[in-house]
NUTOR-534977 format. One record per residue: x, y, z of N, C-alpha, C in turn; residue number from 1. Coordinates in nm, 3 decimals. Example, Ala and Ser with C-alpha at 12.3 -4.5 7.8 and 13.67 -1.06 7.14 Angstrom:
BEGIN
1.319,-0.569,0.780,1.230,-0.450,0.780,1.320,-0.330,0.780,1
1.285,-0.225,0.708,1.367,-0.106,0.714,1.290,0.003,0.787,2
# end
This chain:
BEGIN
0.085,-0.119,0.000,0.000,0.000,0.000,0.089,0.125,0.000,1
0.041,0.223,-0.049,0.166,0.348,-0.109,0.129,0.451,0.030,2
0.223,0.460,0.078,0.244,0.567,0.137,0.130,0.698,0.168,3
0.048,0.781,0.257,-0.034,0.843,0.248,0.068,1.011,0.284,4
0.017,1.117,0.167,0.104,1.224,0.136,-0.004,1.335,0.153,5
0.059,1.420,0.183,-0.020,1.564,0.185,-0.112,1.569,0.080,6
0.000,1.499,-0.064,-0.092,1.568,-0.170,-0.203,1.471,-0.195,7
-0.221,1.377,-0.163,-0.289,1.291,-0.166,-0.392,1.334,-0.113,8
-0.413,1.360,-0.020,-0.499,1.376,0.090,-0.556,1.517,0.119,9
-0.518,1.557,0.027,-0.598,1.714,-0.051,-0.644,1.691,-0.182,10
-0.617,1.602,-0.247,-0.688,1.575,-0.331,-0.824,1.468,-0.322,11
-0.782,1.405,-0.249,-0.887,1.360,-0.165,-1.032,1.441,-0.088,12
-0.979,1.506,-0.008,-1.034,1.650,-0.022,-1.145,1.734,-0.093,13
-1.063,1.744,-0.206,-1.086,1.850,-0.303,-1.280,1.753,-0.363,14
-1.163,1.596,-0.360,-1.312,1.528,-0.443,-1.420,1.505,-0.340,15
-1.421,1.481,-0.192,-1.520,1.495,-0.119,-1.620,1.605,-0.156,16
-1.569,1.736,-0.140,-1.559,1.854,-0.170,-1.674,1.850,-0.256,17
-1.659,1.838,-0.390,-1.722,1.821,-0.485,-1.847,1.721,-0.527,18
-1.820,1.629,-0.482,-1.903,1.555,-0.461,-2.058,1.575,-0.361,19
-1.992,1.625,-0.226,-2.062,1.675,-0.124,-2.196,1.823,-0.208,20
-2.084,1.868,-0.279,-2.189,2.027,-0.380,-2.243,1.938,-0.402,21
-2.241,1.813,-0.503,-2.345,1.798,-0.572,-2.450,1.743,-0.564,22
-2.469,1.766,-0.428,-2.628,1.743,-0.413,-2.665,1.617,-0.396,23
-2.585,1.503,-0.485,-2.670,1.395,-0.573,-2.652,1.276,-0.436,24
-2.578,1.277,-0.314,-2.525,1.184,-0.192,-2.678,1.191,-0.117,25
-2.631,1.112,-0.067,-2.795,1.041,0.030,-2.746,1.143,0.144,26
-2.794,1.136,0.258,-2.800,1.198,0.396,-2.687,1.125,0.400,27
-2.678,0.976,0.411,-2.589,0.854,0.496,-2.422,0.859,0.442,28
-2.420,0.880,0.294,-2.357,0.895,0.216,-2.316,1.009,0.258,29
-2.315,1.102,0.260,-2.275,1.258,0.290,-2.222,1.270,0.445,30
-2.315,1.236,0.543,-2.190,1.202,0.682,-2.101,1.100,0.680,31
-2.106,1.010,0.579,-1.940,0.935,0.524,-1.833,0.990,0.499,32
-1.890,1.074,0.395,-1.753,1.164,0.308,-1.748,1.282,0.410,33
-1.825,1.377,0.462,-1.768,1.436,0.582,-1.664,1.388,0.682,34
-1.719,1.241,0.732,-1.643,1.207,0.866,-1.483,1.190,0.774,35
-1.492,1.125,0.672,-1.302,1.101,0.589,-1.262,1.258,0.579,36
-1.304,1.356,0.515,-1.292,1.473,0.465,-1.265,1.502,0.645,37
-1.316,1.476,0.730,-1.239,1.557,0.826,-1.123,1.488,0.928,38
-1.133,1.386,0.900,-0.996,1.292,0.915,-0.898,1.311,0.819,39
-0.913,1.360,0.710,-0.821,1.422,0.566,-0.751,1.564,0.644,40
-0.896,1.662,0.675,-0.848,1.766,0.750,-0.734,1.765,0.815,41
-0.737,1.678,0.944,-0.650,1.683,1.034,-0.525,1.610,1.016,42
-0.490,1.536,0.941,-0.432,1.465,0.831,-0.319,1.566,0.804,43
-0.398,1.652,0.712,-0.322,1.763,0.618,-0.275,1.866,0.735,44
-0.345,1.936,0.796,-0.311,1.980,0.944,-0.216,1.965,0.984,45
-0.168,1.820,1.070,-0.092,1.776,1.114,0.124,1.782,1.049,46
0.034,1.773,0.888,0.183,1.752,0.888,0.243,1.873,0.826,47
0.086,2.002,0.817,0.150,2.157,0.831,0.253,2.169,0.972,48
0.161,2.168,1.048,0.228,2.221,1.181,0.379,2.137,1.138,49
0.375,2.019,1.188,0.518,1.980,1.160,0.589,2.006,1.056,50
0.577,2.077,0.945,0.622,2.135,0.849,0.706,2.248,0.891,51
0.573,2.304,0.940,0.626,2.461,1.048,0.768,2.475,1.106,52
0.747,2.346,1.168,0.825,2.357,1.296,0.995,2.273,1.266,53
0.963,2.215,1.121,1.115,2.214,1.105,1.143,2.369,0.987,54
1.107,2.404,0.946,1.141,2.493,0.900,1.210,2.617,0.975,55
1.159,2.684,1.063,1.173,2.788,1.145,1.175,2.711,1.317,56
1.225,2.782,1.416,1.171,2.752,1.521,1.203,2.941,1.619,57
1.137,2.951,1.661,1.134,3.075,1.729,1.226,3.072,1.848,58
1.353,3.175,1.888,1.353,3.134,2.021,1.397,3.280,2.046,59
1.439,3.316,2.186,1.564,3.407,2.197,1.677,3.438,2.234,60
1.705,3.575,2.208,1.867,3.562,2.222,1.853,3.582,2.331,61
2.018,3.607,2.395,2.039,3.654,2.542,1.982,3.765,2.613,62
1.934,3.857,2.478,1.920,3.971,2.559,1.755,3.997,2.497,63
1.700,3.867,2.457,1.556,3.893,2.482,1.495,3.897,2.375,64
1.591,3.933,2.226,1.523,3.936,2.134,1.472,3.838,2.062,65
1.392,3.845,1.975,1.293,3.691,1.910,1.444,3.664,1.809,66
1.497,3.541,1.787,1.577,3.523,1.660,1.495,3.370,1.602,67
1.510,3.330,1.499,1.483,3.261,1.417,1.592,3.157,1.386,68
1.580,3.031,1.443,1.701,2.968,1.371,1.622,2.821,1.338,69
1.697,2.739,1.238,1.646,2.602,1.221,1.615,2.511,1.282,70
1.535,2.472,1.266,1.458,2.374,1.392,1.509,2.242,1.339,71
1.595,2.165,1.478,1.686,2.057,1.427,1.520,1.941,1.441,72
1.568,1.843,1.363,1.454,1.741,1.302,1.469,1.640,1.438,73
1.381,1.587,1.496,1.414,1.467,1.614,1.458,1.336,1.572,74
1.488,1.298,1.565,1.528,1.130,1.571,1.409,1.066,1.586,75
1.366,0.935,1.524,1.287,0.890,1.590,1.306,0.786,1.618,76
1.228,0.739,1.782,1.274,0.609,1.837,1.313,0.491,1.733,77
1.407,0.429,1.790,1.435,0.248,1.721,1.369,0.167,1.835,78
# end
């Protein structure tokens, strides 16, 4: 099974999305593709923030000011 990707999962999205306009989904059918579409949400969410947070990380200097430096990546457990 392939890997699940941002872009995936906005495109995913996008077709709930569309589908949902069109009217044509039952009641039952339509809180289906909601409940995925918002598990997609948080999905895509998720790996903003962590996006965020290796990119930039906020901290400060000694004397108080905000500086900006790279946010080192964690290891993850073995």
């Amino acid at each position: 099974m392939a890997k699940k990707t941002f872009e995936s999962a906005l495109a995913q999205l996008e077709d709930i999305v569309r589908e949902m306009e069109s009217g044509e989904l039952t009641l039952e059918q339509a809180v289906k593709k909601y409940e995925t579409g918002i598990a997609q949400t948080k999905f895509c969410l998720d790996i903003l923030d962590k996006t965020e947070k290796k990119i930039t990380q906020l901290s400060r200097t000694s004397t108080g000011e905000p500086k900006e430096t790279l946010f080192e990546a964690e290891t993850p457990p073995e």
